[in-house]
Residue, then its C-alpha position, 0 to 999 in steps of 0.5 A: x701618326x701611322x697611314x690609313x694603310x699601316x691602320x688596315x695592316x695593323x687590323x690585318x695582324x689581329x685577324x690573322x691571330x683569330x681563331x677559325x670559331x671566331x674567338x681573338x686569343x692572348x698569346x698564351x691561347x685563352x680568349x676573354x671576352x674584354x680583350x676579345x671585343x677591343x680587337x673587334x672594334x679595331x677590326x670594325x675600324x679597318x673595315x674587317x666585315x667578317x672576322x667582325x660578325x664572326x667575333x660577335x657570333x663567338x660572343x653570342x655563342x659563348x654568353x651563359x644564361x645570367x648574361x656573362x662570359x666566363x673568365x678565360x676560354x681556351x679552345x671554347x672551354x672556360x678554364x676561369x668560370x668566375x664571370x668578370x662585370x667588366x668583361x660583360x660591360x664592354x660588349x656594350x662598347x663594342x656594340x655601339x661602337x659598331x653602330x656609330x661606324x656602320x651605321x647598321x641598325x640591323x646588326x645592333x637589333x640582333x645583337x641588343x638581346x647579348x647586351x642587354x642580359x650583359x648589362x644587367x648582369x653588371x647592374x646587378x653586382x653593383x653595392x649600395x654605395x654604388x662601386x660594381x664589384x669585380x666578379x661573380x664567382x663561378x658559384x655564383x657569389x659576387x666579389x668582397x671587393x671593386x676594382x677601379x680601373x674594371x669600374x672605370x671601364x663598366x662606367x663607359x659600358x652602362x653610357x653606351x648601353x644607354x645611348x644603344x637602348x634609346x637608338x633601339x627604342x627599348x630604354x634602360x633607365x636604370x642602367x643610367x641610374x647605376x652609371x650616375x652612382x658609379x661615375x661618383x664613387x669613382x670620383x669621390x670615394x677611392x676608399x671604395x676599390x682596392x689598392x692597385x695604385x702601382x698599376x698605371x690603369x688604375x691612374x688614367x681609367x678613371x679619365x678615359x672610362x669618362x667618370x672623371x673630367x674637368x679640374x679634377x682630371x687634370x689635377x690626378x694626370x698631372x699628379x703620377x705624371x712623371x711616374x708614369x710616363x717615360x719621354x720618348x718610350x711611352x708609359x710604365x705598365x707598373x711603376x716600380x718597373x722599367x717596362x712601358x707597354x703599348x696598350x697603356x700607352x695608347x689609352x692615356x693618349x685616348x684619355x688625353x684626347x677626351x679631355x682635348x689635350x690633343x699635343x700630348x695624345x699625339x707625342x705619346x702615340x708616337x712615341x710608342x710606335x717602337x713597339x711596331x712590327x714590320x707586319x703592322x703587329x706590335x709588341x706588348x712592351x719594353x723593358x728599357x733597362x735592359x733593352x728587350x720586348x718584353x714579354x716577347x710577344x706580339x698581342x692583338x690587344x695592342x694592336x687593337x688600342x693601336x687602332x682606336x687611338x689612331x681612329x680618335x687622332x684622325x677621325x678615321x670613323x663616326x666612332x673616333x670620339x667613343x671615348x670622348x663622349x663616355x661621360x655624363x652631361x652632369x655631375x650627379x650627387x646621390x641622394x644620403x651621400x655627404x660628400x662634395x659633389x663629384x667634378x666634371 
């Protein structure tokens, strides 16, 4: 575990990479709005006022009219226009997570207007089967294909959106309507996402983004278990690499933590904690063969999984159990698929 203190340090380090228009970069420069909004909420959780409100002005600032956020800004330019769904999504996540922390209805009134758009830009790339596909290009035409751990990750965004909308009086029933469809083919229907089964997101997302619980998440953790996981280092970013990084690592802790395996959560928390900095920053990964960080770079999206995953362990904030509550109260069977009901 780290101390309230390391947590704030840790917070520290992400804000002191942002930029002065408020935009959280990559190391490589670029800003995208997924990976922006895990750093705000990180911030959120150390108590960061400023860099926060000046990191939802750089969302607001940069939202095109259809509700999304091109691909990779640098510099403000977007040099990727295609707009990803679950970039947009998150913002959902990212607002709702504000609320449960500050308490600060105000905040979440102004900013409702971003999310809203956000979300039904989402809702609106979602096929009839019910998979959300990846992207509208930057022509305006929507992906061939959905990805599992994006899906995952809207899934978690549209339950948030919903718990928002219902906070402010302004209910989106749709919204849960497109969450009930895509939590089943989440569970049901592996058919309908590419193939990126090497990657470990595409193993736990499922769990964390709350599509998938009970027996079934059980079954698929334990089942790429030991392909992933790397005792005492943290977990594999692919499987055929032997690299483990900290952002993955700290997800499948707060998967894990959802589903109340709590010992395990913890043992992989710490065992990622090699990755820590002298100035609270941590390294991307390791590549254990030949003993090295790699890439070599210290990234504010670790740091910032760092963060939500200490706040889930410790209860640090009103919002340690987001990804906790991400999933349905029910299992929902939509009408004309023959399938088996999903589990939860």
């Amino acid at each position: 575990m780290i101390s309230r203190e390391q947590v704030v340090r840790t917070a520290e380090s992400i804000a002191a990479i942002q930029r002065e228009d408020g935009g959280v970069p990559w190391p490589e420069g670029h800003v995208d709005a997924w990976n922006h909004i895990e750093c705000l909420m990180a911030m959120t959780v150390a108590g960061l006022d400023e860099p926060v409100r000046k990191g939802y002005d750089w969302l607001a600032g940069h939202q095109r009219d259809d509700g999304s956020w091109p691909m990779k800004l640098l510099d403000g330019v977007a040099i990727e226009a295609g707009g990803e769904s679950n970039h947009a999504a998150y913002v959902a996540v990212g607002l709702w997570h504000h609320f449960l922390v500050t308490g600060e209805r105000s905040f979440a009134e102004r900013r409702w207007p971003m999310a809203k758009a956000a979300l039904d830009y989402v809702a609106g790339l979602q096929t009839e089967r019910g998979e959300i596909v990846w992207e509208r290009d930057a022509h305006g035409q929507a992906a061939a294909y959905a990805l599992l751990t994006g899906c995952s990750s809207i899934h978690q965004g549209l339950r948030c959106g919903v718990l928002l909308a219902d906070e402010l009086g302004d209910p989106q029933p749709h919204w849960e309507l497109a969450a009930d469809r895509l939590a089943h083919v989440l569970a049901a229907h592996p058919e309908a996402f590419a193939d990126k089964s090497r990657f470990s997101m595409d193993w736990y997302y499922p769990v964390l983004g709350g599509a998938v619980r009970g027996a079934q998440a059980w079954e698929s953790l334990e089942r790429e278990w030991a392909t992933f996981v790397v005792p005492g280092l943290g977990i594999r970013c692919v499987s055929d690499q032997p690299w483990v990084t900290g952002a993955e690592t700290c997800e499948l802790a707060l998967a894990l933590d959802a589903l109340g395996d709590r010992g395990r959560a913890a043992t992989l928390f710490g065992d990622m904690q090699h990755l820590r900095h002298e100035d609270g920053s941590y390294w991307t990964g390791w590549q254990f063969a030949n003993r090295k960080h790699f890439p070599h770079e210290r990234s504010g999206y670790t740091a910032a999984a760092v963060i939500l995953a200490a706040d889930a362990l410790d209860g640090l904030t009103g919002a340690s159990g987001i990804f906790r509550d991400a999933a349905a109260l029910t299992a929902v069977q939509p009408e004309g698929c023959g399938c088996a009901p999903a589990h939860r």
